[in-house]
C-alpha positions as CSV (number, residue, x, y, z in Angstrom):
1,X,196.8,30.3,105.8
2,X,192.8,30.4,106.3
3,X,191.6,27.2,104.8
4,X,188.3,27.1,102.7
5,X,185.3,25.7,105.0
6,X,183.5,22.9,103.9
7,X,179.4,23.3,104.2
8,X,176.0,21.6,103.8
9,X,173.1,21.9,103.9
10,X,171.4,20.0,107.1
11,X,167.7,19.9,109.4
12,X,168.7,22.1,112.4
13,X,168.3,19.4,115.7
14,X,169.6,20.9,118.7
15,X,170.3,17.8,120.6
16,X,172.1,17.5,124.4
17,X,172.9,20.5,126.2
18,X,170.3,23.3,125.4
19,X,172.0,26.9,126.8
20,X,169.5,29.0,124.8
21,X,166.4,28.1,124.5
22,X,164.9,25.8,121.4
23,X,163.1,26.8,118.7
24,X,159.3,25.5,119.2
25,X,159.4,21.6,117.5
26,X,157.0,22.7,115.1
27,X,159.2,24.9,113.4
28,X,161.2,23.3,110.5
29,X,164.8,25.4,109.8
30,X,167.3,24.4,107.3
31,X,171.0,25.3,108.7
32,X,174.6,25.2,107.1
33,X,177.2,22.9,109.3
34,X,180.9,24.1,109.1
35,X,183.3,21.5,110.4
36,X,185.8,22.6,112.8
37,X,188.4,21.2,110.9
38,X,188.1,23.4,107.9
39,X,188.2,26.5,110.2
40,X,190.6,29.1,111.2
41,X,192.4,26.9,113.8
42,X,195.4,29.1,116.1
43,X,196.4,27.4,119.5
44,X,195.1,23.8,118.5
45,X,195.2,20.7,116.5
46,X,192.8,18.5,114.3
47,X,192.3,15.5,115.9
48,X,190.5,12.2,115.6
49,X,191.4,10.4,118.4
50,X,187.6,10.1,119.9
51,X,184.9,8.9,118.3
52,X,181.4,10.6,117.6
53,X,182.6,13.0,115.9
54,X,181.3,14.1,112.2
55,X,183.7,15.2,108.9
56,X,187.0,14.2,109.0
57,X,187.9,15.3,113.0
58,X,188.0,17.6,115.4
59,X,189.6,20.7,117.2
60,X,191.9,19.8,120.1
61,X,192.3,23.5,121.8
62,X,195.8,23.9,123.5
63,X,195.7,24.7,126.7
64,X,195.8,28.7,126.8
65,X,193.3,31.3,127.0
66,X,192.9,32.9,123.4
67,X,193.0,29.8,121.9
68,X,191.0,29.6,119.1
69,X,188.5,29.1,116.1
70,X,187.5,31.1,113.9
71,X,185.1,30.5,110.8
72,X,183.5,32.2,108.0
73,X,179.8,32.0,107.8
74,X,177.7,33.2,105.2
75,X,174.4,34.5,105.9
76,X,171.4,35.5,103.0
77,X,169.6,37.8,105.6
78,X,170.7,40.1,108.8
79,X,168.9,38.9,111.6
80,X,168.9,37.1,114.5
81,X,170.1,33.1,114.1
82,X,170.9,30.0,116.5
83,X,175.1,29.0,116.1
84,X,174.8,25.8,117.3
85,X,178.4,24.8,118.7
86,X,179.1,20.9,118.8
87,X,181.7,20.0,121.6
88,X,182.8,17.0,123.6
89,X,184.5,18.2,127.5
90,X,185.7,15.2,129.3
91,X,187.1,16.9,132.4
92,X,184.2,18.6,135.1
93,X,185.7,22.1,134.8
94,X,183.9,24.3,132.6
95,X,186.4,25.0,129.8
96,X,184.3,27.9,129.1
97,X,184.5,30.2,125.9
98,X,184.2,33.9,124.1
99,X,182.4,33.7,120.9
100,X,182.7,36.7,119.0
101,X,180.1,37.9,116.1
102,X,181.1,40.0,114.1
103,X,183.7,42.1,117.1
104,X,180.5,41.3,119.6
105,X,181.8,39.3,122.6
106,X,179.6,37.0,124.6
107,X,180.9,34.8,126.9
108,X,179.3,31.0,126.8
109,X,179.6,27.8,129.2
110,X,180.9,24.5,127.9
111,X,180.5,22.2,130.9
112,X,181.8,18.7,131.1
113,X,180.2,16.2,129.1
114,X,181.1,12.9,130.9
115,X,183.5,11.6,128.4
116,X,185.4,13.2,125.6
117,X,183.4,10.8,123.2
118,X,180.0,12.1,124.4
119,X,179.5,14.8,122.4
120,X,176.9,17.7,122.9
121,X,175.9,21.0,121.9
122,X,175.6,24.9,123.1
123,X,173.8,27.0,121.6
124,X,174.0,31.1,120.9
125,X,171.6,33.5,119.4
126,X,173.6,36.2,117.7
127,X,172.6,38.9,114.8
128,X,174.2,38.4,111.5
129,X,174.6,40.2,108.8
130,X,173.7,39.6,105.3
131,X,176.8,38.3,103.3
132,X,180.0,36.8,105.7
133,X,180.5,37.4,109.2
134,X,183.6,36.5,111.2
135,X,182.8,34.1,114.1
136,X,185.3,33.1,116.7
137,X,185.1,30.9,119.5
138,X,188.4,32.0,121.8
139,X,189.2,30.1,125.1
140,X,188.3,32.1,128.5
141,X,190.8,30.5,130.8
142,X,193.9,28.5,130.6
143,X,192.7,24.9,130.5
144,X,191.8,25.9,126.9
145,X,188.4,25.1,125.1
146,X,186.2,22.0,124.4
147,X,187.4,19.5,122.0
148,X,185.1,21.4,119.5
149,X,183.4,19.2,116.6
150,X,181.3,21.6,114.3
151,X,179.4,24.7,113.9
152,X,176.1,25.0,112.7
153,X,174.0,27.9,111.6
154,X,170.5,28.2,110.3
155,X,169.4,29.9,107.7
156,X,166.1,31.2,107.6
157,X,165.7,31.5,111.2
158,X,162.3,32.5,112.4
159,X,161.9,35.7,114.7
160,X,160.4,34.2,117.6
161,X,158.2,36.8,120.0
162,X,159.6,35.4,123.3
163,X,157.2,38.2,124.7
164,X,154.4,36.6,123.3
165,X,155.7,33.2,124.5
166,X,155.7,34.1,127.9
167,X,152.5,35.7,128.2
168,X,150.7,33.0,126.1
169,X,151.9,30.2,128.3
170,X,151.0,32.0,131.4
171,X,147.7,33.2,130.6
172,X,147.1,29.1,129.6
173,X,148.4,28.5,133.3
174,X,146.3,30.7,135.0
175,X,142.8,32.6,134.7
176,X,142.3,36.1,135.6
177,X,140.7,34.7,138.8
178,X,143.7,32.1,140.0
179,X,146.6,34.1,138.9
180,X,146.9,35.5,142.4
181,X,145.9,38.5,144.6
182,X,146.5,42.1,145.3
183,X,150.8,41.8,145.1
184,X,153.7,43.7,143.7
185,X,154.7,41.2,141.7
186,X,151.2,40.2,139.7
187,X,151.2,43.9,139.3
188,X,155.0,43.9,138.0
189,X,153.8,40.7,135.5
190,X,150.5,42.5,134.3
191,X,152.8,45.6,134.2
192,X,154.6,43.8,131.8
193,X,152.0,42.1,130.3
194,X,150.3,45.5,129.4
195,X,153.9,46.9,127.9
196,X,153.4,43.6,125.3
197,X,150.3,44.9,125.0
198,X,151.1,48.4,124.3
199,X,153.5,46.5,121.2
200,X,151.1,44.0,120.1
201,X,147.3,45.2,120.1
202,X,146.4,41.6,121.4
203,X,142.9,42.6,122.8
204,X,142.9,39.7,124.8
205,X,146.0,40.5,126.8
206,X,144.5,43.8,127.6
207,X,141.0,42.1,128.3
208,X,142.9,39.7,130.9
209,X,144.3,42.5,132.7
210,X,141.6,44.3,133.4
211,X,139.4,41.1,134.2
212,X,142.3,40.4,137.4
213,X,142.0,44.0,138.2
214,X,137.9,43.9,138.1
215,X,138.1,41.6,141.3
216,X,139.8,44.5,143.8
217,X,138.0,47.4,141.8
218,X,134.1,48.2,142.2
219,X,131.8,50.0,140.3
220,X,132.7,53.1,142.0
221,X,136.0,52.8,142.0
222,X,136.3,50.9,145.3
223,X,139.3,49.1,146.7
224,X,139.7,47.3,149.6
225,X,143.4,48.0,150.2
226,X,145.0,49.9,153.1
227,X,148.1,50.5,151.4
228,X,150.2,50.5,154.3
229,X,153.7,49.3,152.8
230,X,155.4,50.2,149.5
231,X,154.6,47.2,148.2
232,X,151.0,47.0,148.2
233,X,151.3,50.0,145.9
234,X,153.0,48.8,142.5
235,X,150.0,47.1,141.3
236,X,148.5,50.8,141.2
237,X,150.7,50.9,137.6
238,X,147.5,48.5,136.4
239,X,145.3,50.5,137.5
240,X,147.0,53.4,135.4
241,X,147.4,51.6,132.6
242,X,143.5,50.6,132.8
243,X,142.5,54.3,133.4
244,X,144.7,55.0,130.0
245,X,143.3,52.7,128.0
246,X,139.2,52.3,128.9
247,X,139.3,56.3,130.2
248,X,136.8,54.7,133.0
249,X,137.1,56.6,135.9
250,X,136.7,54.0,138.5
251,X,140.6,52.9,137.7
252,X,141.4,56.9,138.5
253,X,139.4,56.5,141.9
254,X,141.2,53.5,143.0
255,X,144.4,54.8,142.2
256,X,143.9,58.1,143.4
257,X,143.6,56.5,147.1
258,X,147.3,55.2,146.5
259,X,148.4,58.6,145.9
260,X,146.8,60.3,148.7
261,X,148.0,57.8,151.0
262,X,151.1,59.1,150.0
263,X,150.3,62.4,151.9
264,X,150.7,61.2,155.0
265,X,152.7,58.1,154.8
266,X,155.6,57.7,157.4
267,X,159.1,59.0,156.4
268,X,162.3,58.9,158.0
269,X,164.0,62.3,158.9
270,X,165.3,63.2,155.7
271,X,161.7,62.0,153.6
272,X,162.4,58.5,152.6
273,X,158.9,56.8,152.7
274,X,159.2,53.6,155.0
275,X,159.3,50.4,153.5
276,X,156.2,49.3,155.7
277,X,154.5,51.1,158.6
278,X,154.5,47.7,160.3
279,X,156.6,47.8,163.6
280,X,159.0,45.2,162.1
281,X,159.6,47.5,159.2
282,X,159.6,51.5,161.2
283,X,162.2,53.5,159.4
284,X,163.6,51.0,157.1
285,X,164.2,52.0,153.2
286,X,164.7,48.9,151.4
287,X,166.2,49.2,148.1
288,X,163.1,47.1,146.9
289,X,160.8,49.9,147.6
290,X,161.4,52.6,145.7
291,X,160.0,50.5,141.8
292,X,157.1,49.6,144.3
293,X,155.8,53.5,144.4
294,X,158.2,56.0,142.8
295,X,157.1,55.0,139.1
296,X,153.7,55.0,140.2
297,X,153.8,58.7,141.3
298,X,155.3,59.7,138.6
299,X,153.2,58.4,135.9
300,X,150.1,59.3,138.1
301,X,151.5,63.0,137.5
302,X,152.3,62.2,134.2
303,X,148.7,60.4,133.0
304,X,146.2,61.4,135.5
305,X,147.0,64.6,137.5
306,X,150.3,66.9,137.4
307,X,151.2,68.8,140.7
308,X,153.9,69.8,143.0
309,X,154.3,65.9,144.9
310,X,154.0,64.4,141.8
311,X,156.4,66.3,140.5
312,X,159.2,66.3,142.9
313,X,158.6,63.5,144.9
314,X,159.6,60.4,142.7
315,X,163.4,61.3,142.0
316,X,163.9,63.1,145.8
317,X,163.1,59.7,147.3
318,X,165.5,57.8,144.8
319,X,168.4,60.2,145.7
320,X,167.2,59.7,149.9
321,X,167.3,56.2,149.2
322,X,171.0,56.4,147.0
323,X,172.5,58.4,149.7
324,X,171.5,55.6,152.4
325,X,171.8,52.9,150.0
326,X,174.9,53.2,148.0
327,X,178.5,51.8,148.5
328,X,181.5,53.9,147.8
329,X,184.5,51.7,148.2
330,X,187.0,49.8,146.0
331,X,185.5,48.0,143.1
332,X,182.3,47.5,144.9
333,X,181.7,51.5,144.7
334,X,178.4,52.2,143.0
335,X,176.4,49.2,144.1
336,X,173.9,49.1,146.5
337,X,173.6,47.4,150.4
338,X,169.5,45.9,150.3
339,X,168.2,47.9,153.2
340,X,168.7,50.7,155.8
341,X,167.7,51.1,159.4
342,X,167.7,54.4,160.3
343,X,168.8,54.6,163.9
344,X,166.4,55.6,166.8
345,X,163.2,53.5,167.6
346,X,163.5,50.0,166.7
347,X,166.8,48.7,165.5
348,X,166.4,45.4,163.1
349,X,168.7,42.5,163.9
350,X,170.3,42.6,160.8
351,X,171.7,46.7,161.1
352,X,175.2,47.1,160.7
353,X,176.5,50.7,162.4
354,X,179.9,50.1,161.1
355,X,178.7,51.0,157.8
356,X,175.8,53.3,157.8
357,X,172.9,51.2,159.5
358,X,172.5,49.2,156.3
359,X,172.8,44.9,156.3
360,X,176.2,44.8,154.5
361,X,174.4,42.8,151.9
362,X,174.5,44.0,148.1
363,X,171.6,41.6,146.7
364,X,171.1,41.6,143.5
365,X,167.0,42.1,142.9
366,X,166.9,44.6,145.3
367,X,169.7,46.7,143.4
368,X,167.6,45.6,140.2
369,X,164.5,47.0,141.2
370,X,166.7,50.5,142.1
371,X,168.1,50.4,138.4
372,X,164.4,50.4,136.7
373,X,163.0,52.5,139.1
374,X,165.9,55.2,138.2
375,X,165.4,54.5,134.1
376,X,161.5,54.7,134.6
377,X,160.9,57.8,136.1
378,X,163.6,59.3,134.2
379,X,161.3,58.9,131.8
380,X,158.2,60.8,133.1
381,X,160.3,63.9,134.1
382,X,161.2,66.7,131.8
383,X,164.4,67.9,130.5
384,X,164.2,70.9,133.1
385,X,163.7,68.7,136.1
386,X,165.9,70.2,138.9
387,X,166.4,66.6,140.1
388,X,167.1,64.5,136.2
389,X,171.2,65.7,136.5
390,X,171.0,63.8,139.7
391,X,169.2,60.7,138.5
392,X,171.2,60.1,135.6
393,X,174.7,60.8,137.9
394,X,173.6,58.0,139.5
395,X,172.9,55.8,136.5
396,X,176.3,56.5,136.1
397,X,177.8,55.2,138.9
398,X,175.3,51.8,139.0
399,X,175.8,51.1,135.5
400,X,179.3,50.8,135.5
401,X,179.1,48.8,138.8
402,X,176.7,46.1,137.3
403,X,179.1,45.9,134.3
404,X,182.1,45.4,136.5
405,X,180.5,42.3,138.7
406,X,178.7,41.0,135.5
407,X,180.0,36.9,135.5
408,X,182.1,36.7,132.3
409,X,180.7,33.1,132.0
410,X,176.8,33.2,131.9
411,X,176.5,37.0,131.4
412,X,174.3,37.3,134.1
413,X,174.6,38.5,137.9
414,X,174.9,36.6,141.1
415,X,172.2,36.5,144.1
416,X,175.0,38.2,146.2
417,X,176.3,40.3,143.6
418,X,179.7,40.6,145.1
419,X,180.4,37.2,146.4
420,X,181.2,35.4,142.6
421,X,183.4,32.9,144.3
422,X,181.2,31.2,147.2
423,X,180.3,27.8,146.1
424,X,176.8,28.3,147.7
425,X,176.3,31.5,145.3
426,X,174.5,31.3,142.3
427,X,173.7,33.2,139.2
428,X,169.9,35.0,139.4
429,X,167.6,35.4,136.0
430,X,165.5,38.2,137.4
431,X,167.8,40.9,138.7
432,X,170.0,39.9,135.4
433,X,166.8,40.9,133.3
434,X,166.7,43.7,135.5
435,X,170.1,45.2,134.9
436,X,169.8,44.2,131.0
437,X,166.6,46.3,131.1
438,X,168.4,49.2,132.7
439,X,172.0,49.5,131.0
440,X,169.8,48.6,127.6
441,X,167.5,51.9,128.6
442,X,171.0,53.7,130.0
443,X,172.4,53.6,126.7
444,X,169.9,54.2,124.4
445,X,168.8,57.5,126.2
446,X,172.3,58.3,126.1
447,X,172.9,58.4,130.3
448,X,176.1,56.2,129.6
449,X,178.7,55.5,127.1
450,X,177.5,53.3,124.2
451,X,180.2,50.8,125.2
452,X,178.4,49.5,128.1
453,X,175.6,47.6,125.2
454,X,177.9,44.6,125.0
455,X,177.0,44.0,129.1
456,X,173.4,44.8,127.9
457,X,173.7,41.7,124.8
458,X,175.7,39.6,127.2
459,X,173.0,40.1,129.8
460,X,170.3,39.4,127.4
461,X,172.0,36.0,125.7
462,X,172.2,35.2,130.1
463,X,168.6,35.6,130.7
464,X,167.7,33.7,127.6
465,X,170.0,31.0,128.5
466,X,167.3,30.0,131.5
467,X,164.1,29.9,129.3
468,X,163.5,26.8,127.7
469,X,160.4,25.2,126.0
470,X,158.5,22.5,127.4
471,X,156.9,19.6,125.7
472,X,153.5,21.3,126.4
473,X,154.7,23.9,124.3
474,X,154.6,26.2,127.2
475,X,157.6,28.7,128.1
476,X,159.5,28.1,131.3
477,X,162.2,30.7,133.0
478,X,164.2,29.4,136.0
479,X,166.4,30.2,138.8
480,X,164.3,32.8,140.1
481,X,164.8,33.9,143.5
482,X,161.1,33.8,145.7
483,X,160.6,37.0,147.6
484,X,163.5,38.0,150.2
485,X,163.4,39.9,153.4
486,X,166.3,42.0,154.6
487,X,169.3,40.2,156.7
488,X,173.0,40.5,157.1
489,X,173.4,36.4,156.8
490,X,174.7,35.1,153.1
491,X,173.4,32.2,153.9
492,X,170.1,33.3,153.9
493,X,170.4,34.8,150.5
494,X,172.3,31.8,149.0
495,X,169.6,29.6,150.3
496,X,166.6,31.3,149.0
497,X,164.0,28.9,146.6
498,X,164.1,29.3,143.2
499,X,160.8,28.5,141.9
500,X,160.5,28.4,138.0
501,X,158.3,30.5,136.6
502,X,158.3,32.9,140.0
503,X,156.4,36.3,139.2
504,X,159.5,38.0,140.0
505,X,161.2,36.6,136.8
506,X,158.6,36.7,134.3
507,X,157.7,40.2,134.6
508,X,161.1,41.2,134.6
509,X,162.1,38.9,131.6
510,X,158.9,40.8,129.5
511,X,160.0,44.2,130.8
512,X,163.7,43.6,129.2
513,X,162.4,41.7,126.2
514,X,160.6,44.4,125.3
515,X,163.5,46.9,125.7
516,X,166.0,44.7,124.1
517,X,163.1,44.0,121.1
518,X,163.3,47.8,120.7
């Protein structure tokens, strides 16, 4: 029989182990503990065997996956609150768990905590609705859960604009003038930046756009840029927004040289633009590439002038670089290999003939990049498009792919997305906002079945899971991979740095946070 939980009133602390990130220490919450003990118990025992605990015990899971507690909270408002989870794990295997909101599944970590008498806590952001929701925290594998203390839940939790965060603490880190030079990934942050923008009205994130970009562009519309690889070109997207915002023509001029370098830029047989006219690079299409231009063309057809190229050009290089690109066998069918050297000319020494003159290497940024590339300039194309049945078949091979190599334990992806079990491998925060962003935009344009949102909420609890708030105040997002070159060797992959607060990560986190916000 369901026994009656016990509650009070208490300040919300979130002490120990902090999986999602605080709220900022200024902000006061009152919360609502519910003791373990007084919960819906199946598979376990109340125990009191090790000290530290609070109320009258503990939960003791047996040993089985599905094992279980289950509570009753009561909530005055629907929103978005913290369920702080109290737990002690004396072994150094993660006895990790499913917590389910309401029916909505999101797997969480519960390392070991030294000692079954240290006791810490973990920490989930979940909606809840006004009135009593059902939460249940179910054992994932067969050494059971945590010994699991309390739950606690606050109760007037503050929306916090993790958007806003972001670009606040970055824009105290760095001026216009020392946030970095012409790159594809200050144009994918400022990108970003300007999407916050678009949402907020903050004239001074708009202002500190355009001051960065008023260092490459003249008067006239000058830019010293040859734009002879892909990736010199995505910070044209700034130069777009600029052009839609101010209406000054110079931003047109400057972009307008990216597009008509486009006219004679090197393809491979069947069109695919080059990844870099360099002789390193000759024929190579690098999954990487096609966010760096593709959604570039198209909006420069979209905001600044329509024709045929700009028309057709976008979605026939994704499919090019899908046919080159994609894998079609067993479960890994529907992911992507990171680059392709078509054969003739130079031959890179990472080009595997045996299957298709790609690296064998399904990394997870560059299939990242491929997913929002797809979702963006399936935006930009109308509804008569002889190419959009294409683009959203292959949404509906990728999506399904990220969903099956999601990790059930973090919710997010690995670096080497199909290689879960090498100890060397490790779970990556910006191709994980990545493929949030793009099953998140899948589903709500209706591309794929609704049921793939729960990868796009577990994704989303994932990246949050790596932001954290510094004593400065200031937002910090880790394990971001630094920028990789192609190669066939995991070891290079498992071995790249992982800089906090890399580019790479914080424009993707503010592209899917303001998706998810949505």
């Amino acid at each position: 029989m369901p026994l009656r939980n016990r509650h009070r009133a208490v300040a919300l602390v979130a002490t120990g182990l902090l999986l999602i990130p605080p709220v900022p220490a200024a902000v006061a919450l009152t919360a609502t503990l519910y003791e373990a003990e007084d919960a819906t118990i199946s598979q376990g025992t109340v125990d009191s065997d090790h000290a530290g605990y609070t109320g009258t015990g503990f939960v003791n899971y047996d040993n089985a996956v599905g094992s279980s507690v289950e509570f009753q909270v009561n909530a005055v408002g629907s929103g978005a609150h913290a369920l702080v989870f109290r737990f002690a794990n004396g072994t150094t295997t993660d006895r990790s768990m499913t917590i389910t909101v309401n029916g909505v599944a999101v797997s969480q970590s519960f390392p070991g905590t030294g000692a079954w008498t240290t006791w810490r806590t973990a920490t989930v952001r979940a909606s809840l609705d006004a009135g009593t929701n059902t939460v249940r925290a179910a054992a994932a594998t067969a050494a059971g859960g945590p010994n699991l203390d309390s739950l606690t839940v606050d109760d007037d939790a503050p929306t916090i604009d993790w958007s806003r965060a972001v670009v606040d603490s970055t824009m105290a880190r760095y001026t216009p003038g020392t946030l970095g030079g012409w790159s594809y990934t200050r144009g994918l942050y400022l990108w970003a930046q300007y999407l916050v923008w678009r949402r907020t009205g903050e004239p001074r994130y708009l202002s500190y756009i355009k001051d960065w970009a008023d260092r490459f562009v003249d008067t006239s519309g000058g830019i010293s840029q040859s734009f002879n690889n892909l990736d010199s070109m995505q910070a044209g997207n700034v130069l777009l927004a600029l052009y839609r915002e101010t209406g000054q023509a110079r931003y047109r001029t400057a972009a307008a040289k990216i597009r008509t370098r486009l006219n004679t830029y090197p393809r491979t047989s069947d069109g695919g633009w080059w990844h870099s006219t360099s002789d390193s690079r000759q024929g190579q299409l690098w999954g990487d590439g096609v966010y760096m231009v593709d959604p570039f063309l198209a909006r420069y057809g979209s905001w600044v002038e329509a024709d045929s190229f700009t028309g057709a050009e976008p979605a026939r290089q994704l499919e090019v670089y899908w046919s080159h690109l994609r894998r079609t066998d067993g479960t890994a069918a529907g992911l992507l290999y990171h680059a392709y050297d078509e054969p003739g000319g130079l031959t890179a020494p990472w080009v595997k003939p045996s299957i298709g003159n790609t690296n064998g290497v399904s990394w997870c940024r560059a299939m990242g990049w491929f997913g929002m590339a797809v979702v963006d300039v399936l935006d930009l194309v109308p509804a008569t498009h002889p190419r959009r049945a294409a683009l959203v078949g292959i949404l509906r091979d990728l999506v399904p792919a990220y969903a099956r190599w999601q990790d059930p334990a973090t919710g997010r992806w690995w670096q080497v997305v199909t290689e879960p079990s090498n100890a060397a491998n490790w779970t990556e925060t910006s191709c994980s906002a990545m493929y949030t962003y793009t099953i998140s935009k899948s589903v709500e344009r209706g591309y794929v079945d609704a049921s793939y949102q729960v990868n796009a909420d577990r994704g989303y609890q994932g990246v949050l899971a790596t932001l954290s708030v510094g004593g400065d105040g200031r937002t910090n997002i880790a394990d971001i991979s630094e920028g990789t070159n192609a190669s066939d060797s995991l070891s290079y992959y498992f071995g790249r740095a992982r800089p906090v607060n890399d580019f790479h990560g914080l424009g993707a986190f503010l592209i899917m946070n303001e998706q998810v916000r949505r």
